[in-house]
N, C-alpha and C positions, 0 to 999 in steps of 0.2 A: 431102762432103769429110771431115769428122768420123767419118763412120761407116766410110772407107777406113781413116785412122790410126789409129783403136780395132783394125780387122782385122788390120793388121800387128803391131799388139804381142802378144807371148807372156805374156798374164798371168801365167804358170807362172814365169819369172825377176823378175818383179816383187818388189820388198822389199813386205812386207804385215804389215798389224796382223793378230795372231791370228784377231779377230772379222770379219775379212773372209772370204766364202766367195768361192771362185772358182769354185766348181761344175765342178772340171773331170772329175770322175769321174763323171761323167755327170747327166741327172734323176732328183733324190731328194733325200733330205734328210740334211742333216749333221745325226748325233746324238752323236757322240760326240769331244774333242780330245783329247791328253795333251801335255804338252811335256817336253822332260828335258831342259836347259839347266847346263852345269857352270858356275860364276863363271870358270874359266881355260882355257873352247875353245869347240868349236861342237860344238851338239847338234841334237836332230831333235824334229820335231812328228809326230806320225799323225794321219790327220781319219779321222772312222768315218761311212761314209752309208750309211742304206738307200736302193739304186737302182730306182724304177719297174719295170725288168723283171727283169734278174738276183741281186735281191736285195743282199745285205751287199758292202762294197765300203772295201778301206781302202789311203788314202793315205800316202805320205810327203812331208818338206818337211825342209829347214837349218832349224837355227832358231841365231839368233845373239843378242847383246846388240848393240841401236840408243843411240841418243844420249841415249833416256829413259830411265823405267823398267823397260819392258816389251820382252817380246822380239821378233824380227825375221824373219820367213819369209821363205823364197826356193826359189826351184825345186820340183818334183815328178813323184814317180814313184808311181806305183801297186804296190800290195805285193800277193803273192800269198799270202795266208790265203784256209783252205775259212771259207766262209759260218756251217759248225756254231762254228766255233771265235768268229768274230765278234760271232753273235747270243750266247752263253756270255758271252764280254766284258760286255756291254752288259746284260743281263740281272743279273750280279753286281755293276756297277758303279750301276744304276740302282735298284739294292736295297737298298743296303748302308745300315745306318743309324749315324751317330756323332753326340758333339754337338759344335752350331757354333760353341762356347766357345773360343776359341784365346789361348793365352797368351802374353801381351804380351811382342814380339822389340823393344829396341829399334833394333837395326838387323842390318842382314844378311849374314851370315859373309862374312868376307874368301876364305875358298876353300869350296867345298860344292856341292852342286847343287838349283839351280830346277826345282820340278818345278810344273806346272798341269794342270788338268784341266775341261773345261767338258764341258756336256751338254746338249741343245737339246730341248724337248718338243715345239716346233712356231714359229709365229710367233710373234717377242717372248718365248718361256719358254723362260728357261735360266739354267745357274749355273754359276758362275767360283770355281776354288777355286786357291789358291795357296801353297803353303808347300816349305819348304827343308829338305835331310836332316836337319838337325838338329831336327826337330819330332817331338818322342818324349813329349811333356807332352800332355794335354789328350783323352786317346781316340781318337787316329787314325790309330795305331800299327798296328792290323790294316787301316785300312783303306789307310795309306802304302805296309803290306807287300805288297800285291795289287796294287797299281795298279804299285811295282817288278816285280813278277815278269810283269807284262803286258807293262811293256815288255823286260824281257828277253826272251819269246817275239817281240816283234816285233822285235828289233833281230836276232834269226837267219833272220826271214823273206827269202824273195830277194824282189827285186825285178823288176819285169817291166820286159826289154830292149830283148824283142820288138817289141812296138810303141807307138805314143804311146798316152797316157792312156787317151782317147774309144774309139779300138779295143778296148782289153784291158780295158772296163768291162762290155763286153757277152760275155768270157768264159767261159769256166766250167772 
């Protein structure tokens, strides 16, 4: 009975913590998040997974402000990026080196944008990194400036209409 009422929910409209994976772009592995969260609207998350057969595969999701701290996904569509462009991401994003010294905010702009970024090595490894456009102290200036311009290229990507998620993972 349980296993019926799991069937009928659309995990995909489900509210979710970040660190929850839904797996809905198929089998593989999520390696890579961004979030871009404004303090005054709604923003978007990407998840980046390499898929078992067709390689590189990258989602979208809403991302909102919930009742806590942290932010709130909902919905998802699958993003149409070639594969070269994605494994380039992930490859510059997984290299980059700054230091982890971050200089003491003590609290966080009244208007700006939340940006986060995780990245998963496999089971249990990974890192969560979180800071606000005003983070221009501390060395992570070139690396804030890249992870903006990534998501500018995603935020011009279309989105696939065509068909649900599971279908259009195994396209090319």
């Amino acid at each position: 009975m349980q296993d019926q009422m799991m069937e009928d929910i659309d995990v995909t409209e489900l509210d979710r913590d970040p660190d929850i994976d839904i797996d809905v772009l198929g089998p593989g592995t999520r390696r890579l998040q961004i979030i871009k969260l404004p303090t005054d609207g709604a923003g978007k998350a990407w998840e980046f997974s390499f898929l078992d057969g067709p390689g590189w595969a990258v989602g979208v999701t809403d991302a909102r402000w919930g009742d806590g701290p942290h932010p709130v996904l909902s919905g998802y569509q699958k993003v149409r990026v070639l594969g070269d462009a994605l494994m380039g991401i992930h490859q510059k994003i997984t290299s980059v080196s700054f230091p982890m010294f971050i200089p003491p905010m003590e609290l966080p702009p009244k208007t700006g944008t939340y940006y986060e970024l995780a990245v998963w090595g496999g089971m249990r490894q990974s890192i969560r990194l979180h800071w606000w456009n005003t983070q221009t102290e501390g060395g992570w200036q070139d690396f804030t400036n890249y992870i903006q311009e990534v998501i500018l290229m995603l935020e011009r990507m279309p989105v696939d209409d065509r068909a649900p998620v599971e279908e259009a993972a195994g396209e090319e």
